[in-house]
C-alpha positions as CSV (number, residue, x, y, z in Angstrom):
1,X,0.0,0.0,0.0
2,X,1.0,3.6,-0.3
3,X,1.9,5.8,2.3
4,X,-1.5,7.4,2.1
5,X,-2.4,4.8,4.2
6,X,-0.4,5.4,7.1
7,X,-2.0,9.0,7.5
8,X,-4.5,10.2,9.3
9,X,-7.1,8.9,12.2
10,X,-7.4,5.2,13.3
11,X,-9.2,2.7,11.2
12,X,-11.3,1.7,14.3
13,X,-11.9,4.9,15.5
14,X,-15.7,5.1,17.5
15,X,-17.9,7.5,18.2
16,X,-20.0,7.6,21.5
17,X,-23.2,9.2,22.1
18,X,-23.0,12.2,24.4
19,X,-22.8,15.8,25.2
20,X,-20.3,16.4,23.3
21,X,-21.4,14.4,20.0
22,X,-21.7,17.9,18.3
23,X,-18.1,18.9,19.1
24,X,-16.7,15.4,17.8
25,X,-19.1,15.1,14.9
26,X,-17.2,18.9,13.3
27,X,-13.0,17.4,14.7
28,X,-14.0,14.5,13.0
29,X,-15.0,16.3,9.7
30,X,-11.7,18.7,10.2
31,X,-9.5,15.7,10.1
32,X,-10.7,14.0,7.1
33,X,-10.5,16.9,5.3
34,X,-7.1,17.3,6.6
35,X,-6.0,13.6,5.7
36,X,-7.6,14.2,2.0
37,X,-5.8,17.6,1.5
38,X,-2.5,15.4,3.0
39,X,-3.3,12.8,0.1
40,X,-4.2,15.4,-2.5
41,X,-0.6,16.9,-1.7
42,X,1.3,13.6,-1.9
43,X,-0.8,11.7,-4.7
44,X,-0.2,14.0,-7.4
45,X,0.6,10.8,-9.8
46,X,-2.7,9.3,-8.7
47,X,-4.9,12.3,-9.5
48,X,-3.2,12.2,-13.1
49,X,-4.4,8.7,-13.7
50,X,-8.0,9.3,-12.0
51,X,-9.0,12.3,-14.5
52,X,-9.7,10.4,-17.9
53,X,-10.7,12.8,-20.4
54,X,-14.4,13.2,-22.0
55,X,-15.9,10.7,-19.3
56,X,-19.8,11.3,-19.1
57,X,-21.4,11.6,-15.9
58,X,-24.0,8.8,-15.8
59,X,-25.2,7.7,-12.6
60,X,-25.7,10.0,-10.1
61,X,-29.0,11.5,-8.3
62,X,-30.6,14.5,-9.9
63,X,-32.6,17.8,-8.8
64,X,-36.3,16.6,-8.1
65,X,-35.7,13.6,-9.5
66,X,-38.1,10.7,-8.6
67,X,-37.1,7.4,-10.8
68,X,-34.3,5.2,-10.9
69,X,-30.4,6.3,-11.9
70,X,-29.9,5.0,-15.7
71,X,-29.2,1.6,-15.5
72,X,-26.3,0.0,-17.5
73,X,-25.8,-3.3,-16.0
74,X,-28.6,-6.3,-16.8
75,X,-29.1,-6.6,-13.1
76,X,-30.2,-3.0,-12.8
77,X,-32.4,-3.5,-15.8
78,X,-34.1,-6.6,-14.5
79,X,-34.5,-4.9,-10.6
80,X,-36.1,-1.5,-12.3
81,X,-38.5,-3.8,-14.4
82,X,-39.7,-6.4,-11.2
83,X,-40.6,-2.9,-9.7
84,X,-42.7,-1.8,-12.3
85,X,-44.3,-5.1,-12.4
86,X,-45.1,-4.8,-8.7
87,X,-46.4,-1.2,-8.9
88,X,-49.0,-2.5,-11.4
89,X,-50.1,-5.3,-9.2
90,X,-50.1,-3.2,-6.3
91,X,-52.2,-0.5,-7.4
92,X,-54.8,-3.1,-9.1
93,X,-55.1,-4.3,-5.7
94,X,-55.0,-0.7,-3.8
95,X,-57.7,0.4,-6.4
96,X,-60.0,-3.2,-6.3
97,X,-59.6,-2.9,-2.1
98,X,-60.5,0.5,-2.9
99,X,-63.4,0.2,-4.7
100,X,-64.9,-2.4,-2.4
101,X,-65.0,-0.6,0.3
102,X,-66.6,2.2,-1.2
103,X,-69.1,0.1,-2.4
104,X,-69.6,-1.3,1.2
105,X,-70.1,2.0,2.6
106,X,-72.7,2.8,-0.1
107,X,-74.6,-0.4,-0.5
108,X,-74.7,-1.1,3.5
109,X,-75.0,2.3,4.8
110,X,-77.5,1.9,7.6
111,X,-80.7,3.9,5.9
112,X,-80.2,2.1,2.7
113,X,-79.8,-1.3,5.2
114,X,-81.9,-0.6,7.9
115,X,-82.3,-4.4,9.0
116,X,-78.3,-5.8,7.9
117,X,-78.2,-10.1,7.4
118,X,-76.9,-12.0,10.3
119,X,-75.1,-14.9,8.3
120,X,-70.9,-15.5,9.4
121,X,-69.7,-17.4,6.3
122,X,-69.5,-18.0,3.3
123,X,-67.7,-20.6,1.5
124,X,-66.6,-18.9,-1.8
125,X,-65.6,-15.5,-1.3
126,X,-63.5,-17.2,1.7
127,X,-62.1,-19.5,-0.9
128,X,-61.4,-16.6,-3.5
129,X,-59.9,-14.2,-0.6
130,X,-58.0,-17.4,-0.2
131,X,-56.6,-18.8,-3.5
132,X,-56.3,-15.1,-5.2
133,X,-53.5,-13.9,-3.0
134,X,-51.9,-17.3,-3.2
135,X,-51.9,-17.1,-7.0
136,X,-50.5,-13.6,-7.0
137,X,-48.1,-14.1,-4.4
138,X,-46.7,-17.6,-7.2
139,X,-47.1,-14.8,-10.0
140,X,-45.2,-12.8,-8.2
141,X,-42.7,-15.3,-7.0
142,X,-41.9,-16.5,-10.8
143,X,-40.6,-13.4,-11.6
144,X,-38.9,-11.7,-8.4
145,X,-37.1,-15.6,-7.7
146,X,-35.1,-15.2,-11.2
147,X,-33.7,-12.1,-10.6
148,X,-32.3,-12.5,-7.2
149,X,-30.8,-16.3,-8.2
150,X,-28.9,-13.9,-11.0
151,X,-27.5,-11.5,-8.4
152,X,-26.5,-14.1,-5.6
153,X,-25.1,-16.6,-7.9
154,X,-21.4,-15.1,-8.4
155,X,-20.3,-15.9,-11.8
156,X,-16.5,-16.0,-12.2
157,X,-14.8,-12.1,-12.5
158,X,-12.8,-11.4,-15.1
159,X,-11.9,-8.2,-12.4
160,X,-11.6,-8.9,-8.5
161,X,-11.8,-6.4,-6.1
162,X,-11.9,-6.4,-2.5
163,X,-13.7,-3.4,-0.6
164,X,-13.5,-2.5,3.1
165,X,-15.8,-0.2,4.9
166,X,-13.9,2.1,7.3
167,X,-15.2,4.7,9.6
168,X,-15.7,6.5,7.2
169,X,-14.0,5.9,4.0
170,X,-13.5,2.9,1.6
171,X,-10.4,0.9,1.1
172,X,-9.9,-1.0,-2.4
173,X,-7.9,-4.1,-3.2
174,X,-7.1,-5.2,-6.6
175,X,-6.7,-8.6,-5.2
176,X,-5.5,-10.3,-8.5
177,X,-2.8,-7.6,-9.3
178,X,-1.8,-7.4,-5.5
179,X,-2.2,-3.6,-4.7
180,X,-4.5,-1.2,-3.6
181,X,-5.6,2.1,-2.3
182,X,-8.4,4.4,-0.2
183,X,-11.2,6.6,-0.9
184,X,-12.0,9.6,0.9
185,X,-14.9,12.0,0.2
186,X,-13.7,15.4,-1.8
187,X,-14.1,19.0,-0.4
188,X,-16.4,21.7,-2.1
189,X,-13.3,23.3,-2.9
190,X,-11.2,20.4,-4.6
191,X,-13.5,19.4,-7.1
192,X,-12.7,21.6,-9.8
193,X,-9.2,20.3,-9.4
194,X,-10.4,16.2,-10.0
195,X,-12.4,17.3,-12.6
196,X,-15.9,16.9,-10.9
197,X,-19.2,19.3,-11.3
198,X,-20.0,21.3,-8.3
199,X,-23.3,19.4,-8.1
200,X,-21.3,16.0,-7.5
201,X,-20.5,17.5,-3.9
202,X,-20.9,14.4,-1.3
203,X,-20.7,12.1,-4.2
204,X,-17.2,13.0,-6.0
205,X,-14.1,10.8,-3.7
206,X,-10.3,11.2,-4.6
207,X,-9.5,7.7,-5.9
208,X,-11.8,6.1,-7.7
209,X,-12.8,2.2,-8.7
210,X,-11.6,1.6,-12.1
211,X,-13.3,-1.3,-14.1
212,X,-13.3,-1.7,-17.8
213,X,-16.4,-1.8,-19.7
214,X,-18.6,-5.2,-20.7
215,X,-16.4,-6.9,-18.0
216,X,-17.7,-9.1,-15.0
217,X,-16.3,-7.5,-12.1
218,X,-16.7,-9.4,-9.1
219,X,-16.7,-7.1,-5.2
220,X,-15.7,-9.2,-2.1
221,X,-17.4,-6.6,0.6
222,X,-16.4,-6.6,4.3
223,X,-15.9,-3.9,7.2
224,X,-13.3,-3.6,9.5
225,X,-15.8,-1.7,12.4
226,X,-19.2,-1.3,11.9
227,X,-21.3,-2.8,9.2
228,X,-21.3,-0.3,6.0
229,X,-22.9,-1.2,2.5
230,X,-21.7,-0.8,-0.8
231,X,-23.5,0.1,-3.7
232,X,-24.2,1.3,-6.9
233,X,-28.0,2.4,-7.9
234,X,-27.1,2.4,-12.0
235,X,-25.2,-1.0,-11.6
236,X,-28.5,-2.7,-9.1
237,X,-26.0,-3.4,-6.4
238,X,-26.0,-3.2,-2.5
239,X,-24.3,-5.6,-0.4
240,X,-23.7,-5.1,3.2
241,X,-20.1,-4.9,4.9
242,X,-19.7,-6.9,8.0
243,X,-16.7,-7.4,10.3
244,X,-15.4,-10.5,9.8
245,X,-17.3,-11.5,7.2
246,X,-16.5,-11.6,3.2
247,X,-19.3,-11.1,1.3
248,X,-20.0,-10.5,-2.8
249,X,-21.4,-9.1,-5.3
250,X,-20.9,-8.8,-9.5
251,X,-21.8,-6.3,-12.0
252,X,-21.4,-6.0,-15.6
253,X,-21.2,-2.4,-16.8
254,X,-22.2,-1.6,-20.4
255,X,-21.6,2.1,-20.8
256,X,-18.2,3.9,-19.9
257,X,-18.9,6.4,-17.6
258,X,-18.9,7.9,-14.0
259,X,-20.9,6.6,-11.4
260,X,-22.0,7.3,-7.9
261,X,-23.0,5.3,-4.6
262,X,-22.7,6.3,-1.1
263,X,-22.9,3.9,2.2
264,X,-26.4,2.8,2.8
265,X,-26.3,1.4,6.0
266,X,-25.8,4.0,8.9
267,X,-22.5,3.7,10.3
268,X,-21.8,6.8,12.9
269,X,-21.9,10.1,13.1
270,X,-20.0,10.3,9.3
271,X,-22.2,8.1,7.7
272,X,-23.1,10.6,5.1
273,X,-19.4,11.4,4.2
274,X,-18.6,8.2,2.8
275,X,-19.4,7.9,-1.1
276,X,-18.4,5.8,-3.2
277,X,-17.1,6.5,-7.4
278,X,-16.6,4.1,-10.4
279,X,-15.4,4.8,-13.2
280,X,-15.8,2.5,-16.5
281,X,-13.6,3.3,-19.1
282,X,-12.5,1.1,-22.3
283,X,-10.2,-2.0,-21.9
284,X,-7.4,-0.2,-23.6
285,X,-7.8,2.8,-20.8
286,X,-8.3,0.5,-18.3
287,X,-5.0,-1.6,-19.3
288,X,-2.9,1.9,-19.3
289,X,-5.1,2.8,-15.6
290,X,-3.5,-0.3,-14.3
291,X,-0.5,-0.4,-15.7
292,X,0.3,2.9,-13.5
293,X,-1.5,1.7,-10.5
294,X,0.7,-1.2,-10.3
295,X,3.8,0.9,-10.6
296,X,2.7,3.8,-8.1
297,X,1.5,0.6,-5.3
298,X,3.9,-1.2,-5.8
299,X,1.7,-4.3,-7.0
300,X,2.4,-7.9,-9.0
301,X,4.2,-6.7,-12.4
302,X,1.9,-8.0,-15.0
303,X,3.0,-11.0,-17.0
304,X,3.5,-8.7,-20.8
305,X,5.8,-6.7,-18.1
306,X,7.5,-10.1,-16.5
307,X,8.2,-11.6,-19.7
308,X,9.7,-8.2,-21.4
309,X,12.5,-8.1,-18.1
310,X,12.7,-11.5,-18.6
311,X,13.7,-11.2,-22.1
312,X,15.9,-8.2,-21.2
């Protein structure tokens, strides 16, 4: 690892609840900025490689916005259909349930219904109140079952990278190439300088994850504190970081560009300041990306770069 890792507050550091929460919460804030200013300073090669030219933008939440992020991975595409499926069945039922009872209140309504019936059952709207939810709950069933099989069933990665929830930033491992690096959250004022929007504030980190594109990327998630979650909205991703345990999770982006997540599991008082940036570039990009990040973390020599010193 670099020596941006040895900077900075503890890994483990925790935050009790008190009267002084408030004081701890804004020292807390002033020394992450103060470690990402540090890394800014000594990772000049590392913001060179992280600004890739004419990348668009893609996932990341927008003013009033009320739908899903773009999705660019089949898994996204699958979860944004199931819930459109499940809005339709939900507000057939919200409007039938609906209906009913208005009817109800008109037909029974005590002048119209002066003397009601006395009877307790009857056999077949018990048997349809029965069997109907049964059958949606199977219709259902056939087509939510398919999609989570395809996001827990780990194919085999073509890239491998382990992350590691920290209070509160993200460390990444590129655990086939043996280096890796961490994530912190950029200040208002450093975005211009990593190439990020204004509006990307809270979202926008120093180091990015690089993957290239149409390529199954496989994420081994874990924590080193508390539990923190991973994810990507555009990619339809979440999986939950727990001490001590190595979870996963795949994706398969189809469009280069710059994407957005932050923590989704609350994790302290800096649970907001922890987001997360990928960015999907070509293979040919992606080959140069990690050509450099081997070099600058000092990580396994590819084998093009063993056989060429070799040879020498």
């Amino acid at each position: 690892m670099g020596p941006e890792m040895q900077i900075g507050i503890p890994r483990h550091t925790s935050v009790g609840m008190g009267c002084h929460e408030g004081n701890i919460g804004k020292t807390m804030r002033y020394l992450t900025s103060a470690w990402a200013a540090g890394l800014t300073f000594m990772g000049t090669a590392a913001l060179a490689q992280e600004n890739f030219e004419g990348l668009e933008t893609i996932g990341k939440p927008v003013e009033r916005g009320t739908g899903f992020q773009p999705a660019v991975t089949e898994l996204a595409r699958d979860i944004q259909w199931l819930d459109t499926f499940l809005l339709v069945i939900i507000t057939i039922i919200s409007l039938f349930v609906t209906a009913l009872l208005a009817y109800a209140c008109w037909k029974f309504y005590e002048k119209r219904n002066p003397n009601p019936s006395s009877f307790t059952h009857n056999t077949a709207i018990e048997v349809t109140w029965t069997v109907v939810p049964i059958a949606i709950l199977v219709v259902i069933g056939v087509f939510s079952l398919p999609v989570l099989f395809k996001q827990q069933i780990i194919p085999e990665g073509d890239v491998t990278i382990k992350v590691t929830g920290y209070q509160w930033y993200w460390g990444y491992e590129y655990v086939d190439h043996g280096f890796g690096y961490e994530s912190f959250m950029l200040e208002r004022d450093q975005l211009a300088e990593y190439g990020y929007a204004d509006d990307e504030y809270l979202l926008a980190t120093d180091t990015a994850v690089v993957v290239p594109v149409n390529a199954t990327v496989v994420m081994q998630v874990t924590a080193a504190d508390v539990i923190h979650s991973w994810t990507i909205p555009s990619f339809g991703v979440k999986q939950d970081g727990v001490p001590g345990r190595l979870a996963e999770l795949w994706f398969k982006a189809e469009q280069e560009g710059v994407y957005f997540g932050q923590c989704s599991e609350l994790c302290g008082q800096a649970h907001a300041y922890m987001p997360i940036t990928v960015k999907v570039v070509s293979q040919e990009v992606y080959d140069a990306w990690l050509a450099g990040a081997i070099d600058q973390y000092a990580g396994i020599p590819l084998e093009d770069d063993v056989l060429k010193l070799a040879s020498n």
